[in-house]
N, C-alpha and C positions, 0 to 999 in steps of 0.2 A: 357892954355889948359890942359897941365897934371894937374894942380890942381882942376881945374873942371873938371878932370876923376876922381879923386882919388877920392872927394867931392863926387859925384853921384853912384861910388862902393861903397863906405861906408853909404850911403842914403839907398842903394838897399840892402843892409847889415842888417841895421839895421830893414829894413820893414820887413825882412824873418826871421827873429830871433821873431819881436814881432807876427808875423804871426803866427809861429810854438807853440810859448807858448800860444796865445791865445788857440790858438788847443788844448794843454796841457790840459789847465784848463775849457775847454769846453767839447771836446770827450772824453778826459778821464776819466773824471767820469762818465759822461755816459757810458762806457764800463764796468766799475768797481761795477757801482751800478748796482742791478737786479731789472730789470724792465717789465714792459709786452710787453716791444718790443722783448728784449735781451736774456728774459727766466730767472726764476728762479727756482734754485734745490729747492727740499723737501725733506725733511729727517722725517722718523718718526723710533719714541724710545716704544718700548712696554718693562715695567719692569716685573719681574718676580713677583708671588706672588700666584702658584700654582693652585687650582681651578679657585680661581678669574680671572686669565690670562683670561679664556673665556669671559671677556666681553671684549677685543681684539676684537672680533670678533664682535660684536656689534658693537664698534667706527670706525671698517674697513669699515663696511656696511657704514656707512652711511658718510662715507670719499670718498667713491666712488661715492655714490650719489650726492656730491658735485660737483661733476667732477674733483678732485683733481688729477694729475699724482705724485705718490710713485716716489723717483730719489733713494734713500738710507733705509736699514731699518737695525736697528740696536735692539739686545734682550737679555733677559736677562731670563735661565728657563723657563716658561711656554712661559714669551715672544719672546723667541729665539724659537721656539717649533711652535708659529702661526707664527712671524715672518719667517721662514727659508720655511714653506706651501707657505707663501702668497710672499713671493722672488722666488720662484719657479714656478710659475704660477696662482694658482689654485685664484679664486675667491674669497670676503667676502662671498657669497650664499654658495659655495661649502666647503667653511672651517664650515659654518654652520650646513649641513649636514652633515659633518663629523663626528664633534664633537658631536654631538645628539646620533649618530649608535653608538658610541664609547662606550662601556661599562668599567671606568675607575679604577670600582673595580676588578675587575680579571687584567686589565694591571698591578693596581698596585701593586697587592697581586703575580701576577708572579702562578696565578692558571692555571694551565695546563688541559686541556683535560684529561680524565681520558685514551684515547685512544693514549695517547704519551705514557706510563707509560707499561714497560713489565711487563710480570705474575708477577716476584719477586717484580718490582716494584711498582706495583698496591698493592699486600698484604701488604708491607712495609708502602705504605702512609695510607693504610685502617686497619694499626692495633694499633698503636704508636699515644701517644699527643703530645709529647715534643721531639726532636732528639736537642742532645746539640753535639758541638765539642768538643773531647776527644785527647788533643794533652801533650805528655810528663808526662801523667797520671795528669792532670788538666782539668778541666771542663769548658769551656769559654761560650760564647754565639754571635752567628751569626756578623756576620758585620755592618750588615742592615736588614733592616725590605723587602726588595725585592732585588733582582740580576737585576731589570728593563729588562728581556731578551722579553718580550710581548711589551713593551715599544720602546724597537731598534727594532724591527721586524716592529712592524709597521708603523717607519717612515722610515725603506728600502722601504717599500713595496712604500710608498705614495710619496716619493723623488727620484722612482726610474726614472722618465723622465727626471732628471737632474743630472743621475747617473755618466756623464762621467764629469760633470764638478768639478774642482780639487779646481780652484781661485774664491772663494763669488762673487768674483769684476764682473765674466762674468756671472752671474744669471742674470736670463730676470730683475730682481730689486738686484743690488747689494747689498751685506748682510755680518752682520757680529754678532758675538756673543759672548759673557763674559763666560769664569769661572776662579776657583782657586785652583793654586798650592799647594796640601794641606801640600806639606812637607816648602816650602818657607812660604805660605802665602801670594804669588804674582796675582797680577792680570795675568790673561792670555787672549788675544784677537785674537780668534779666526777667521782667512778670509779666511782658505785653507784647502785642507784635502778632507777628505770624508765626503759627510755634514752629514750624517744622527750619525755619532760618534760625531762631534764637537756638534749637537744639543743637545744630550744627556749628554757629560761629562757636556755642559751649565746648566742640570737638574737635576746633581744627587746632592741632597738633602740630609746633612748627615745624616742618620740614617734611612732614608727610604729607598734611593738606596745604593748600593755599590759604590763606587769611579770606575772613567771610567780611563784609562789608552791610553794616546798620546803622541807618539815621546818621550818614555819613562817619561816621567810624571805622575803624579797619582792626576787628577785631581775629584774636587767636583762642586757643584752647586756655580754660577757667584756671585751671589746674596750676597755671603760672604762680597765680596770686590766690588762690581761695582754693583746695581740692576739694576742701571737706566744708560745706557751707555749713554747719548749725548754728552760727549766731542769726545766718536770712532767715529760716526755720521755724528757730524762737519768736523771731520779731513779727513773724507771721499767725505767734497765738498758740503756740507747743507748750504745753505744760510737761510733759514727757518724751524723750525723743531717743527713738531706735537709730542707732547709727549702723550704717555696715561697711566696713574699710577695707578695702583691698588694695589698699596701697603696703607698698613693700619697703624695709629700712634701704639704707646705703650697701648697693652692692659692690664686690671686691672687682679687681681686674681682671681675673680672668671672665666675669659674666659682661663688660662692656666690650663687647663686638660691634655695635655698632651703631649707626650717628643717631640715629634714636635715640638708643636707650644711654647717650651722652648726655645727650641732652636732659632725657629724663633724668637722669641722676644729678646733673646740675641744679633740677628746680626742686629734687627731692634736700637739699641741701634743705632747704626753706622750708617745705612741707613736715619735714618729719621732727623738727621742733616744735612747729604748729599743732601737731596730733599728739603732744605730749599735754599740753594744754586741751585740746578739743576733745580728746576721747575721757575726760574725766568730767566734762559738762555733759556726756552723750550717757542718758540713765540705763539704757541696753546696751551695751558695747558689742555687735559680731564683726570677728577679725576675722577670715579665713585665714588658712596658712598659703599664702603666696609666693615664698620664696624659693620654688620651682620653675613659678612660670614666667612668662614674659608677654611683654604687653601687647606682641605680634599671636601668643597664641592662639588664631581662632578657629585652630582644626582639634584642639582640645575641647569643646563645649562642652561634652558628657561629664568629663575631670571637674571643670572649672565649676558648670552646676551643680554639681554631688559636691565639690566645697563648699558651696556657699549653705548646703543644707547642711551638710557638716556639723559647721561651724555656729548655725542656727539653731540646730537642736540641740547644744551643749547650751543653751540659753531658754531651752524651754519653758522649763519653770519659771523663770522671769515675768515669758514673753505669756503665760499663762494666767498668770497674775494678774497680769495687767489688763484683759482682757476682760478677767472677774471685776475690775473696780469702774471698767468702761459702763456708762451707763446706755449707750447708744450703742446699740450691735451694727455690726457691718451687714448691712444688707447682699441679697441675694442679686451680683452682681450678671446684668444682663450682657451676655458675650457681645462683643462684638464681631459681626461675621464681615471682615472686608468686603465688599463687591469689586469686582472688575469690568462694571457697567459704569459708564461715565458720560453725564451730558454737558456741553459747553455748549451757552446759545452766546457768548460772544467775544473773541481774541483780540486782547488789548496787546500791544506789538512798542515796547519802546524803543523804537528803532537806534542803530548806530551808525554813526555817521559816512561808514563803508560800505552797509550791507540793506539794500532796501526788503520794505517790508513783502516784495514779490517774492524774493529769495527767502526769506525768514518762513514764509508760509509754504514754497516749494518743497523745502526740508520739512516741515513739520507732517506735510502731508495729511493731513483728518481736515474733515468737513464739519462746522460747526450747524449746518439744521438737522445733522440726526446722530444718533447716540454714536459716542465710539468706547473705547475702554483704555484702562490704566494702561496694558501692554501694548496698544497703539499710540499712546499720549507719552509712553518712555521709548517708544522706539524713535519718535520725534523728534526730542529729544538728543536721544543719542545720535540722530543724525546731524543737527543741529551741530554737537559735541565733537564728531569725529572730523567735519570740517576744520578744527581747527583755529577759528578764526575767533572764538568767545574765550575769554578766562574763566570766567563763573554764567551759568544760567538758570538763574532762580526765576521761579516762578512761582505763584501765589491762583488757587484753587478756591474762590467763596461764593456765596450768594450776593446779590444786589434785588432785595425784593423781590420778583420773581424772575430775573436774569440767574443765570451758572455764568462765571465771568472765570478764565482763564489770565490772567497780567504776566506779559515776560518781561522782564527787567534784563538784559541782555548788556553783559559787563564784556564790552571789546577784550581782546589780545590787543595790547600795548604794542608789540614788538611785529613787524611786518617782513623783519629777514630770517632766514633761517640759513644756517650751515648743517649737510647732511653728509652721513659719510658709513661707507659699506665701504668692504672687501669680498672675494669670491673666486673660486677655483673653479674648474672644472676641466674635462675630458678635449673640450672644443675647440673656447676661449682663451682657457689658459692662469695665470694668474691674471686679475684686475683690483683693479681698488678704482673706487667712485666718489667724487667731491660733487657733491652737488649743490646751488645755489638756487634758493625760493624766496620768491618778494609777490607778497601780497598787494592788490590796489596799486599795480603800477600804475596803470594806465586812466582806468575807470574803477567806480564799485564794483564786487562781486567775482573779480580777475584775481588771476593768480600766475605766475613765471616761473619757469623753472627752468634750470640748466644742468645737464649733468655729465661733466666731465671725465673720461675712464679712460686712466694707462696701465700700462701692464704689457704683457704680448703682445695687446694689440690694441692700439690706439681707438678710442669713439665716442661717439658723442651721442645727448639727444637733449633736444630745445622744445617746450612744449610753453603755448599758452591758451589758457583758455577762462574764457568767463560763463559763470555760471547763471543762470537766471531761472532757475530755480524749476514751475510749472511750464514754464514758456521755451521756447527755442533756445539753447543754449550756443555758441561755435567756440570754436578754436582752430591754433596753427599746430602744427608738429614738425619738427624737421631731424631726422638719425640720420647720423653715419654708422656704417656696421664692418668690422673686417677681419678676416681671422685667413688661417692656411689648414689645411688637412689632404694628409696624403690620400686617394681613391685613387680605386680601380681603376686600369685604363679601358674597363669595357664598357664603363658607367660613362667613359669619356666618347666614346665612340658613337653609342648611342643617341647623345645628347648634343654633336658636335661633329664637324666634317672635318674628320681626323683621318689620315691616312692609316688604314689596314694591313696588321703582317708585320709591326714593330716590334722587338722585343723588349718588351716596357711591359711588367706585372702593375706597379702604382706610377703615379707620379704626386706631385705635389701644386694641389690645386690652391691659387688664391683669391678670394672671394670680396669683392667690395661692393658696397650695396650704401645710395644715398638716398632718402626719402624726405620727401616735404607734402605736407599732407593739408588744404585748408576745407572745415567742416561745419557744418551743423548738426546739433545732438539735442533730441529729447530724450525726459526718462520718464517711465512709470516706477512709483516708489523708488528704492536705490539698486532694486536688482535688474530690472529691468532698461535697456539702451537704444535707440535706434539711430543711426550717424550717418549722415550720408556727406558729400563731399569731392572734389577735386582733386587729385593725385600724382605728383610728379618723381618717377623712380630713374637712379641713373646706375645701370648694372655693369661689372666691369668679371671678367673671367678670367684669371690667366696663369699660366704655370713658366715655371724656368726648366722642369726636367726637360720640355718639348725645345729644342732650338731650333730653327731655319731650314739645317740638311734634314730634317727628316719632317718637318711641316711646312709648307710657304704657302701661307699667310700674304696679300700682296702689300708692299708697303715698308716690312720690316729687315731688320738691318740682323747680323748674324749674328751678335752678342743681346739680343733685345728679349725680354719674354714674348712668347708666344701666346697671343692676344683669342680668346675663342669667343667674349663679347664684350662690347664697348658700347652701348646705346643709352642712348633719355630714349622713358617709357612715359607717355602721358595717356592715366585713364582717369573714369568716373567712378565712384565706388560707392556700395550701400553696405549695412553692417548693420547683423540684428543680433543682442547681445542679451541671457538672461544668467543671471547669477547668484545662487543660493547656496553654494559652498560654504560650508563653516571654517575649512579652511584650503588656501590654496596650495600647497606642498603636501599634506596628510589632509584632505579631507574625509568623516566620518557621516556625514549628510548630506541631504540638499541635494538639488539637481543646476545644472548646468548646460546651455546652449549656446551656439557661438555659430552663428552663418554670416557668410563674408561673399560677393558678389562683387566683382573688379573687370571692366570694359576697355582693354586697350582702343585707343583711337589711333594714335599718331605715334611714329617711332623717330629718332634719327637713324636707323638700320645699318646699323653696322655690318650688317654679315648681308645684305640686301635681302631680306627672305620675309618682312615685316607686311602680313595682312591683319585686318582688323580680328580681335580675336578677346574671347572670355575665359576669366577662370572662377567658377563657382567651388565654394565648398562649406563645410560645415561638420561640425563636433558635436554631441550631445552626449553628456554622463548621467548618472546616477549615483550616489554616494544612500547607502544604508546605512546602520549598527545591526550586528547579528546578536552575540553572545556575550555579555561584560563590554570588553572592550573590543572586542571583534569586530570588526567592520568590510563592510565588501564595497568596492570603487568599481562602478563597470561604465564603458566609453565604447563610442561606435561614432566613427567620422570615415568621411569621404570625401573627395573629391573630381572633379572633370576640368577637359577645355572643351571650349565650343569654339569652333572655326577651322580653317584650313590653314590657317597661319603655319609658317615652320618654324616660329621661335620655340625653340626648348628651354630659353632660359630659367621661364617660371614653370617647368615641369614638376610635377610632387618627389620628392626624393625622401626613403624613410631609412630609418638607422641611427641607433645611438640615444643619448637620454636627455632630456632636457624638458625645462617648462617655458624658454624663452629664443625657440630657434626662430630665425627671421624666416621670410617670403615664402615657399613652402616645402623647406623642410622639417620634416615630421619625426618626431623618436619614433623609435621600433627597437623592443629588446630582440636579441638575439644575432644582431647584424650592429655592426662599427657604421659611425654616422657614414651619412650621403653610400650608401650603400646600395636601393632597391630602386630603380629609375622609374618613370611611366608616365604618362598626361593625363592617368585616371589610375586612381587608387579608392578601395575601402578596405578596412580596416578594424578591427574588433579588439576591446583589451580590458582584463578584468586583472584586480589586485585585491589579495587578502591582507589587512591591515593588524595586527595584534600591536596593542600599546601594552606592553608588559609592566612596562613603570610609566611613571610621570612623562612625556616628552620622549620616550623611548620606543621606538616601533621595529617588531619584525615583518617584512612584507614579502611574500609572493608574488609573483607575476606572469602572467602570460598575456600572449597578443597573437594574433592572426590576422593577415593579411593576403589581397589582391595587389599588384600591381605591374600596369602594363599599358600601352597606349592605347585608346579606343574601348578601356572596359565597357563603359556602358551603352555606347552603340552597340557592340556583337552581342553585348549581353553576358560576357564572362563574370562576371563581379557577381553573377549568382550563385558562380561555381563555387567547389570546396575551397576553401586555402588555397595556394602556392606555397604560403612563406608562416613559418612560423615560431616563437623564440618565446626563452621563459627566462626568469629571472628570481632571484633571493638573496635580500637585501637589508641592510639596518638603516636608519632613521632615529636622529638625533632635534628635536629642538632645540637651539641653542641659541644665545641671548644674541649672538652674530648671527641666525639664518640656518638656514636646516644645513644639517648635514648628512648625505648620502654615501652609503657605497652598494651597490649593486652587481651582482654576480650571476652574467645573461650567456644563452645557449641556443641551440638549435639544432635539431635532425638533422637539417639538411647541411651543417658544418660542423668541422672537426675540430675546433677552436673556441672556446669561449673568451668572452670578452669583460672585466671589468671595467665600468663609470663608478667615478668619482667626482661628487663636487662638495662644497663646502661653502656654507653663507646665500644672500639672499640671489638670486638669478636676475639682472640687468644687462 
């Protein structure tokens, strides 16, 4: 009997042991394998490859349409860029429309609004071609071709409903992204952080962006070392993984034009061995066909989309398949609808050791106790930007419990000199070319110096400094020299000057010198708005060589001497109300524009003895529309007066000739050659039709009409019709030196037309 227990425990023994192993080798692979009972993950790999990246968006589209459920997405540049959108909620539809609004030439060029940009710095960008950095008396050149700061902005803006999540892993599609450590040379594999910085260091490109800076690292674009991530992917839990490659083979010589796409062909050395390998682990392979495009295309998005679906549907059946064996459907994805409502209750400000946090808040301009919005939180931003004075300004958007917390992390410019450098023609002036020299923090924070040196025809200069202080009183110095010669009328001389009557002299050849020092105080509301008021010292000088001695005496002067018609220091007080919404200042197509300028002489050294106390008011106000396309209409209406008995003529209004930068007051007037229409009271009317037929190309019409005469507005004439009136038709050229004009002006009341020419920025 115990041997037949032992006998039948060892029986029952062994039945449970082959039981369990059957088990083994039955359920267990069944567990192990993915199946459409069990569920299988999906991983998809979008590589980087710049423009092309949009047909991403294409092979999404029609990935959804399969019914496929995304488990993993993993990217690289452009592909970490759609990838990190579409990990975050938003739809293939709506990453479509996205990308279409997107206008990728100003992100990438990092062109700002003319309306971020203050008084100094709107003249600055509007006068200059070249601004080189000037460090340790050497002359270098930029980092990169963009700072990417229009680029981070806008994927704050569009990541911001996944603003608090820190770990890729908890994004509605877990996610992850490549770049490279550019001082190792390491990969780097990005799954935590603040996404909208990791998306970016994943894209900065060298020599297009600047290097993005994480947990102290100085990282560049993925693509170096890893384009096409799917082994991150995998290790993220992929048992199947859709890849879509837009990367292109090795192209020939005649497609490398340019230092880009050098480069890129340099790192495609690497990569395109690597995808020899990687696209045979990727169970879906979609390739577009890429070898049209370039990595700059981003005015092709329709192309680039329609490839990537392409390319997608010639893998349908795959992509359908796959979908049948998914156990887990993709749910009915809730759009995400951006808002452009934004609350911040509180602004963390890492200051720099230059620029206090008064200034940092002046420029940002928004109040944090009531709502503002996305396109005031980037116009800040770009104000922020267009100073000049940050390399990178990132900033991070989350909750703190029930805080909205804004953190600017405010990456100085290294570099505090600058070399700038223009050329410029014109009707006036004459040839000039301009060296200009800018150093930031001379003095104190927030100050900036400037020198600008101009030869050519005619020697001048101008010294500005000023510090900025942001909400509060800002001042500065100014000091020009101005000089030029143009032949005028001698009736314009007579007028204006106690010239002896009955000479036979049609012109003579007037010389003009004009010194100003100017020291002030400036407030702004946001950056269009200016109010300046100030101290003024002008030292005016007049004089011709046609005039000599026998036929003017001047007392004092010798026979061979120019004859002298003014020579005085003018010392007044002066207010300045200035608003500016112009999109732009040569071809503006918007915006309005006011300029009132109010000047008190006090005290003269009187040259000519004739100096009583004496005012000159005046004032400009435009309109800039869009009519039709590109149509546009520019209308202007200024005037000006003197108040007093004074008999200086010096600063009488003088109109005639073309210009956006004539000094004290004279005024363009088509139809009339400069210093042409005299009077101590002018108004003046002037409208232009702008057509931009191509890109930077403009035909314009013009006309103007005018008053001018002494005492308009005392007697009241300035109410009257015209007197004076001139028309003009013209081309307009954008050009990477400054506009270029030529103008073809007329007039009733003369038998002569007149062309103006100039060429580059106007200084």
């Amino acid at each position: 009997m115990k041997h037949f227990i032992k006998y039948y425990c060892g029986l029952r023994f062994v039945r449970t042991c082959m039981f369990l192993l059957c088990l083994f080798f039955v359920v267990g692979p069944a567990m192990a394998q993915p199946s459409g009972e069990d569920g299988i993950k999906v991983g998809l790999v979008l590589s980087g490859g710049g423009a092309k990246g949009m047909a991403h968006i294409g092979a999404i589209k029609v990935i959804e349409e399969a019914g496929i459920k995304i488990d993993y997405i993993g990217g690289t540049s452009m592909g970490a860029i759609v990838g990190s959108l579409y990990a975050a909620g938003y739809t293939g539809d709506q990453l479509d429309s996205i990308f279409r609004a997107t206008d990728f030439t100003n992100l990438i060029q990092d062109n700002l609004p003319r309306s971020a940009k203050t008084f100094y710095e709107k003249e600055n960008s509007e006068k200059y071609a070249i601004t080189l950095p000037f460090d340790g008396f050497k002359v270098s050149v930029p980092p990169a071709y963009s700072g990417g700061q229009n680029v981070y902005n806008e994927l704050v803006k569009f990541l911001y409903p996944v603003r608090n999540i820190t770990k890729f892993d908890e994004l509605p599609i877990p996610f992850v992204c490549i770049a490279t450590d550019v001082e190792t040379g390491n990969e780097v594999i990005l799954k935590e952080g603040y996404l909208p910085e990791a998306v970016m260091a994943s894209g900065t490109l060298p020599s297009l962006f600047e290097p993005a800076k994480i947990n102290g690292k100085v990282l560049i674009d993925g693509g170096v070392v890893n384009n096409y991530p799917i082994d991150e992917v995998k290790e993220m839990g992929a048992d199947i993984v859709i890849g879509v490659d837009v990367q292109h083979g090795l192209r020939n010589r005649e497609s490398l034009l340019t230092a880009t796409e050098i480069l890129l062909q340099i790192n495609n050395y690497r990569t395109v061995l690597d995808m020899k390998e990687k696209s045979k682990k990727t169970d879906i392979y979609i390739k577009p066909n890429m070898s049209e495009f370039s990595m700059m295309d981003f005015d092709l998005h329709d192309v680039l989309i329609k490839s990537g679906e392409d390319a997608a549907l010639k893998n349908i059946d795959a992509l359908k398949a796959l979908a049948e064996k998914q156990k887990e459907k993709p749910s009915e994805r809730a759009k995400i609808v951006p808002s452009d409502t934004l609350s911040i209750d509180r602004l963390i400000i890492r200051e720099s050791p230059n620029y206090s946090r008064g200034y940092v808040k002046g420029k940002l301009r928004f109040d944090t106790d009531k709502p503002t919005t996305f396109s005031k939180l980037q116009q800040g931003i770009s104000n922020l930007a267009a100073t000049g004075n940050f390399q990178t300004i990132h900033y991070q958007l989350r909750d703190n419990d029930d805080e909205r917390i804004i953190e600017l992390d405010l990456d100085e410019t290294k570099t505090k000199s600058f070399i700038r450098l223009g050329a410029h023609y014109d009707n006036l002036y004459k040839t000039a070319a301009i060296l200009n020299y800018t150093r930031k923090s001379l003095i104190t924070r927030d100050d900036v110096s400037s020198f600008d040196f101009i030869v050519g025809d005619n020697l001048r200069y101008n010294l500005q400094y000023y510090v900025d202080k942001g909400f509060y009183w800002s001042f500065g110095f100014n000091s020009r020299f101005n000089k030029f010669e143009k032949e005028v009328n001698f009736d314009l001389l007579r007028e204006n000057f106690d010239v002896q009557a009955g000479l036979n002299v049609n012109t003579i050849n007037m010389d003009v010198t004009d010194l100003t020092n100017q020291v002030y105080v400036q407030t702004v509301l946001r950056e269009e708005f200016a109010f300046r008021m100030g101290l003024e010292h002008k030292f005016l000088k007049y004089t011709t060589k046609t005039l000599r001695r026998d036929v003017n005496l001047p007392a004092g002067q010798d026979q061979d001497e120019r004859t002298i018609f003014e020579k005085s220091n003018f010392y007044s007080a002066f207010g300045q109300l200035t608003f500016d919404t112009y999109n732009d200042k040569y071809f503006p197509s918007k915006g309005l524009y006011f300029d009132g300028d109010f000047h008190f002489y006090v005290l003269s050294s009187d040259f000519n003895d004739n100096f009583k106390e004496f005012s000159i008011a005046k004032a400009r106000a435009g309109l800039a529309i869009p009519l039709i396309g590109n149509l546009s209409l520019n209308t202007e209406i200024e005037g000006g007066f003197k108040l007093g008995t004074s008999n200086v003529t010096s600063f009488d209004f003088v109109l005639g000739g073309y210009g956006t930068n004539l000094i004290n007051n004279f005024r363009p007037f088509f139809g009339y050659d400069f210093l042409s229409l005299p009077g101590n009271a002018f108004v003046k009317g002037y409208g232009r039709l702008d057509l931009e037929f191509a890109p930077k190309n403009h035909f314009m019409f013009t006309a103007n009409y005018a008053n001018v005469d002494d005492d308009l507005f005392r007697t009241g004439e300035w109410f009257d019709l015209p007197i004076y009136s001139g028309y003009g038709v013209g081309y307009g050229w954008e050009s990477f030196l400054g506009p270029l004009q030529v103008h073809y002006t007329w007039t009733p009341e003369g038998s002569q037309g007149n062309f103006f020419f100039s060429f580059g920025y106007w200084f």
